[in-house]
C-alpha positions in Angstrom: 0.0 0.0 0.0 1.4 3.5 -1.2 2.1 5.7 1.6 0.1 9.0 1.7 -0.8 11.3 3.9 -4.3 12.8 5.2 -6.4 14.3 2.1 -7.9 17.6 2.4 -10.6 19.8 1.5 -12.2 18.7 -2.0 -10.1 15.8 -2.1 -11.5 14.7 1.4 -15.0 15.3 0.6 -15.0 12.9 -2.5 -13.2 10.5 -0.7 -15.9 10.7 2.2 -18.5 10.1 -0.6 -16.4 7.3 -1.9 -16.3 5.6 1.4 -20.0 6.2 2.1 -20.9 3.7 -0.8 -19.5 1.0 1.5 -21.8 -1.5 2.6 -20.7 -3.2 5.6 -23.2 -5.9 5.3 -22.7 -6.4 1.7 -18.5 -6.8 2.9 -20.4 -9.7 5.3 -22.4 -11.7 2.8 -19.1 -11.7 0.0 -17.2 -12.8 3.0 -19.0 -15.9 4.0 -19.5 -16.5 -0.5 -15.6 -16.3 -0.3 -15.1 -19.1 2.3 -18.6 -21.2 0.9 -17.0 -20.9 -2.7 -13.0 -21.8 -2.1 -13.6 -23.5 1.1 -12.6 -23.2 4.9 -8.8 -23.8 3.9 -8.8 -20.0 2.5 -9.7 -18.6 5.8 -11.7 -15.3 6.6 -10.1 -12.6 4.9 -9.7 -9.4 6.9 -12.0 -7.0 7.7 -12.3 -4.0 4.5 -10.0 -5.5 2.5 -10.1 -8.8 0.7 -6.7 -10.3 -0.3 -5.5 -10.4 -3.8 -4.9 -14.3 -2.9 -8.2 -14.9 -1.9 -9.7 -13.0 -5.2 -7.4 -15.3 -7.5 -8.6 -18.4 -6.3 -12.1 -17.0 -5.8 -12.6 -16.5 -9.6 -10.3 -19.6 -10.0 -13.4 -21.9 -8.4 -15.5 -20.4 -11.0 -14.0 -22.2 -14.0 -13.9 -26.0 -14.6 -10.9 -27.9 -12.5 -8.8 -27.7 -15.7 -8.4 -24.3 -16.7 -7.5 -21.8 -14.4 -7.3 -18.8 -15.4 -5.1 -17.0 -12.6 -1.7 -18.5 -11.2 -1.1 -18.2 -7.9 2.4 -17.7 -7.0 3.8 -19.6 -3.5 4.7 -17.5 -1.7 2.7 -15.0 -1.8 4.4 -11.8 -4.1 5.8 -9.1 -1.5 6.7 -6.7 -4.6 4.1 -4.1 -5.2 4.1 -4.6 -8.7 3.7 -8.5 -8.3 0.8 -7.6 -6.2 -0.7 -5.2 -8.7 -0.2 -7.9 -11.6 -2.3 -10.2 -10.0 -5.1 -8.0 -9.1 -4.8 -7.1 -13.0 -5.2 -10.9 -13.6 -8.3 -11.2 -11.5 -9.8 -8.8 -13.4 -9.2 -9.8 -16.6 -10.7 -13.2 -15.5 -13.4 -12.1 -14.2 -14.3 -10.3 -17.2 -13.3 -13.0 -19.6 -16.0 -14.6 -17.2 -18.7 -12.1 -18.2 -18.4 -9.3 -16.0 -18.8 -6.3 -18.1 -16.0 -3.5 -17.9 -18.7 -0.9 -16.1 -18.6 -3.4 -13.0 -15.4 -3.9 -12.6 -12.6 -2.3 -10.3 -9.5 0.0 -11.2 -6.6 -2.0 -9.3 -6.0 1.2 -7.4 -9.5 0.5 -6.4 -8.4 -2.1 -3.8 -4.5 -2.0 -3.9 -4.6 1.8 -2.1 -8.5 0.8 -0.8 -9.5 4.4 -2.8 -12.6 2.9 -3.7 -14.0 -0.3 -1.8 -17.4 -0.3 -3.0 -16.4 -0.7 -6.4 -15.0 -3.7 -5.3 -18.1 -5.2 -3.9 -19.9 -3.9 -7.1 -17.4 -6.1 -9.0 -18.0 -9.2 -6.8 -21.6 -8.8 -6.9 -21.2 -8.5 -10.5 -19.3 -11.9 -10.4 -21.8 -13.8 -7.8 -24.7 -12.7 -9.8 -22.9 -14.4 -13.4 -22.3 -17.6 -11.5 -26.1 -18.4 -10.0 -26.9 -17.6 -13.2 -24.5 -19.7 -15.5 -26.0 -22.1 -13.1 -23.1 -24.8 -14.6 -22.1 -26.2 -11.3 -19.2 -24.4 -10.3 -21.1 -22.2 -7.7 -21.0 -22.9 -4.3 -22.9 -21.3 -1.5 -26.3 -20.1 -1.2 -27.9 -18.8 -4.7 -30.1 -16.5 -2.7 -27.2 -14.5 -1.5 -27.2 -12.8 -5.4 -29.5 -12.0 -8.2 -30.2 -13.6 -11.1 -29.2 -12.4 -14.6 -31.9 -11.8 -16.9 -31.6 -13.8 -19.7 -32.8 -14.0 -23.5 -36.0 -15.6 -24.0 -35.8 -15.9 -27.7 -39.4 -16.6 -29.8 -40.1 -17.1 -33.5 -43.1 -16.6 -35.3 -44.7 -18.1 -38.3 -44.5 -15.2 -41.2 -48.4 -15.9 -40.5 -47.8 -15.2 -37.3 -46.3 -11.7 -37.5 -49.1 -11.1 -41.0 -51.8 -11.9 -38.2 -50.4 -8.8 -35.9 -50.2 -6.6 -38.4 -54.0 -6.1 -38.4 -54.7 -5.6 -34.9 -54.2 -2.2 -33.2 -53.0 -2.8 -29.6 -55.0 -1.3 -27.1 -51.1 0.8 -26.1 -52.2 2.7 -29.6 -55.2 4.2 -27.8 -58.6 4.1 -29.1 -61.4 6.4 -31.2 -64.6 4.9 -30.0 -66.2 7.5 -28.1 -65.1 10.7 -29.7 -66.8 12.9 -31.7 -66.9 16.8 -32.2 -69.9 17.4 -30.4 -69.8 20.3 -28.6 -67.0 22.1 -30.1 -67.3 25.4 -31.0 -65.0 27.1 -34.2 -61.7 28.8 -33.4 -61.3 32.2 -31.6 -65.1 32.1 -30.5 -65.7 31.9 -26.8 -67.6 28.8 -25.8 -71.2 28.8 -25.0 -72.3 28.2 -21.8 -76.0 27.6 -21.3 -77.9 27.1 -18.1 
């Protein structure tokens, strides 16, 4: 983690807004999918900050037992570039995964904790594309995210869509009912009669 000293005035005030984003039981229910999804073996990773280990072999579980997208070096890297590559690598597997580039973290995002809710945004992102892959890879309780919609393709017969050509949908409004009764010519003031 850089070193860097107290923010102040503008600065401070975005990063309060930042940090207000933060939803500490949001951090609660990702922790316990962490350890349901890679096991008890992985631990509980520490409080407002999950570990770039624990995010590789998070998104690791996700894919099929012979490809793995993100190595995970032993030891764990003490270089702060080593560090920031494997963040980079979780994110490009979790997009390769389906998470689209609007939900996902900057690296910075986590590595200097400047922006922690993006980070939950991402794994919600994630949890929400594995219930609904639905290929057996996910582990925990599917309740814990939402489901993807999903395409619900139709075709129709060209007699079909000839058929709905020649009915006017009730969203089109309708003309029974109106007439001009009543109206009175342009400019003229309208009679009132008691």
């Amino acid at each position: 983690m850089a070193n860097k000293g107290p923010s102040f005035g503008l600065s401070r005030d975005v990063q309060a807004k930042i940090e207000k984003k933060y939803d500490d039981e949001l951090e609660e229910r990702l922790v316990e999918w962490v350890v349901a999804q890679c096991g008890a073996e992985v631990g509980r990773p520490e409080r407002g900050r999950l570990g770039f280990q624990v995010l590789s072999k998070l998104v690791n579980s996700l894919y099929p037992s012979g490809s793995k997208p993100v190595k995970i070096p032993e030891p764990p890297p003490s270089m702060v570039f080593k560090q920031m590559e494997q963040i980079a690598q979780f994110l490009k597997a979790a997009e390769d995964y389906g998470v689209v580039k609007t939900d996902i973290f900057q690296t910075v995002d986590l590595f200097e904790a400047k922006d922690m809710a993006a980070v939950q945004r991402t794994l919600m992102a994630l949890g929400s594309l594995a219930v609904t892959k639905n290929d057996g890879q996910y582990r925990g309780d599917p309740t814990w995210f939402m489901k993807k919609a999903q395409e619900n393709r139709r075709d129709f017969s060209d007699s079909q869509l000839k058929e709905g050509k020649n009915v006017i949908g009730l969203q089109m409004g309708s003309n029974q009912g109106a007439s001009q009764a009543g109206m009175t010519g342009y400019g003229r003031p309208r009679q009132i009669i008691s």
